[in-house]
C-alpha positions as a Markdown table, in Angstrom:
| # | Residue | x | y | z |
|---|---|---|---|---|
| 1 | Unk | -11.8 | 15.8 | 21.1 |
| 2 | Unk | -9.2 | 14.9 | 19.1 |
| 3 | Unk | -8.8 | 15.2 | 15.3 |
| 4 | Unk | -9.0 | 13.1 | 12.6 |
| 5 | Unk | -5.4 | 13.5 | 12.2 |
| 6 | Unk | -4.5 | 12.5 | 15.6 |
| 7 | Unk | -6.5 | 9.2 | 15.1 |
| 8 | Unk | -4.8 | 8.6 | 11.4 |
| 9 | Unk | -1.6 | 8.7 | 13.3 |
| 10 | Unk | -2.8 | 6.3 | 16.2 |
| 11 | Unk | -4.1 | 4.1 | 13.7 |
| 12 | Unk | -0.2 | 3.9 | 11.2 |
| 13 | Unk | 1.3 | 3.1 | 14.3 |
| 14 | Unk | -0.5 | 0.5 | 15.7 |
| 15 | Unk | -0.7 | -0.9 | 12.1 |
| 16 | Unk | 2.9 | -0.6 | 11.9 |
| 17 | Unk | 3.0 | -2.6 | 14.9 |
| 18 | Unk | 0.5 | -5.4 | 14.2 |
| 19 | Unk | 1.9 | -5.8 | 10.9 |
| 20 | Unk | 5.9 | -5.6 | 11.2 |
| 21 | Unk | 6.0 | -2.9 | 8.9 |
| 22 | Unk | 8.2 | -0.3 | 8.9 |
| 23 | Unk | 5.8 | 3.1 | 10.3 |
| 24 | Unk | 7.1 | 4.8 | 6.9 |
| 25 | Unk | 5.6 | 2.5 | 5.0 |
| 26 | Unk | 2.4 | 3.0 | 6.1 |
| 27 | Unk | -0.1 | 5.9 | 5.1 |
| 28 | Unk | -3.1 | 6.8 | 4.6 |
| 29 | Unk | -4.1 | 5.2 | 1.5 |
| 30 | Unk | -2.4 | 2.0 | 2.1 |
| 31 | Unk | -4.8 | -1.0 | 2.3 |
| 32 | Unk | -4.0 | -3.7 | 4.5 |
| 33 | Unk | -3.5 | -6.6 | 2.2 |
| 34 | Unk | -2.3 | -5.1 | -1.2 |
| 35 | Unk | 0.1 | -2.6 | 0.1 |
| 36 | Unk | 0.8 | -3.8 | 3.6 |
| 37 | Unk | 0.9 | -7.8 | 3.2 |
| 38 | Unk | -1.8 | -8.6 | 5.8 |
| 39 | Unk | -2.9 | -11.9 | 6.0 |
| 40 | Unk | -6.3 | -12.4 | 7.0 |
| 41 | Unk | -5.2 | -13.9 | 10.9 |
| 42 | Unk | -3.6 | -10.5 | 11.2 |
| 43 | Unk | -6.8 | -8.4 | 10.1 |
| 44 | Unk | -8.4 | -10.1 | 13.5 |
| 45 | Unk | -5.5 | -8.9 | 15.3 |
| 46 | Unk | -5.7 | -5.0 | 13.9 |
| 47 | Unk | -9.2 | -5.0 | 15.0 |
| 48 | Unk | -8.3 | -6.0 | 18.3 |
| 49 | Unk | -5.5 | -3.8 | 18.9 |
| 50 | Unk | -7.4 | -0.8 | 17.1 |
| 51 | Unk | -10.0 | -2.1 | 20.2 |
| 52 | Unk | -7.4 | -1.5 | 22.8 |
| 53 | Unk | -6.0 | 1.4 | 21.5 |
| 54 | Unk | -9.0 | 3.6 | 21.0 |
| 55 | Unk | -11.3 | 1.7 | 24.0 |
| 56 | Unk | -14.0 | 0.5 | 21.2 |
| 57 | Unk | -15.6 | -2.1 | 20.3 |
| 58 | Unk | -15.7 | -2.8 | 16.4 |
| 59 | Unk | -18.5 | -5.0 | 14.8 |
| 60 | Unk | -16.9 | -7.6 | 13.3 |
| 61 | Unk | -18.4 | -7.6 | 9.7 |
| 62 | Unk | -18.2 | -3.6 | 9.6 |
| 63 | Unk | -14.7 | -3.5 | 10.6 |
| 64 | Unk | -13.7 | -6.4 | 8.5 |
| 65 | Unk | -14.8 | -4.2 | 5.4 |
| 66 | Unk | -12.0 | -2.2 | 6.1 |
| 67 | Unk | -9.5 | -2.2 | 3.6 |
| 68 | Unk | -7.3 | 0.8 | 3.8 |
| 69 | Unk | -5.8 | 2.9 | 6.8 |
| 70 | Unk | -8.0 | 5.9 | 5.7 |
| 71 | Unk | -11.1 | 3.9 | 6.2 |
| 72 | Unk | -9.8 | 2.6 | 9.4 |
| 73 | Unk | -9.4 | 5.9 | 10.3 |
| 74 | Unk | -12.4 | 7.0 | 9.7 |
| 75 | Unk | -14.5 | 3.9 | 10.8 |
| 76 | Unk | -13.2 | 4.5 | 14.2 |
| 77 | Unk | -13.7 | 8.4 | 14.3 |
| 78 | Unk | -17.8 | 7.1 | 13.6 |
| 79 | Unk | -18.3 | 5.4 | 16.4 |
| 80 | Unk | -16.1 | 7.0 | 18.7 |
């Protein structure tokens, strides 16, 4: 079973990917749109590739609550 820290760093580097951000830029209290400049087209792709990456599927209107990397993080450790 992996840790919540395992899935916090799954989760900054796929963010770091979807969002051409630099991987240092992105921690755990980072939301998506304030900190990280995510526009909303992009918030569809992070679910996705948080899809691919953990092998979930995310309700849309739950996972679109998400604003920060922490909740991400945790979202995905609830229904995993």
């Amino acid at each position: 079973m992996e840790t919540m820290t395992d899935t916090l760093e799954r989760v900054i580097k796929v963010t770091a990917e979807v969002l051409k951000v630099n991987v240092s830029k992105v921690q755990e209290n980072s939301r998506f749109v304030r900190d990280l400049g995510a526009e909303s087209v992009q918030s569809i792709e992070l679910v996705a590739a948080y899809e691919e990456e953990f092998g979930i599927e995310m309700d849309e209107d739950q996972a679109l609550a998400v604003k920060s990397v922490g909740d991400a993080t945790r979202f995905i450790d609830s229904i995993r």
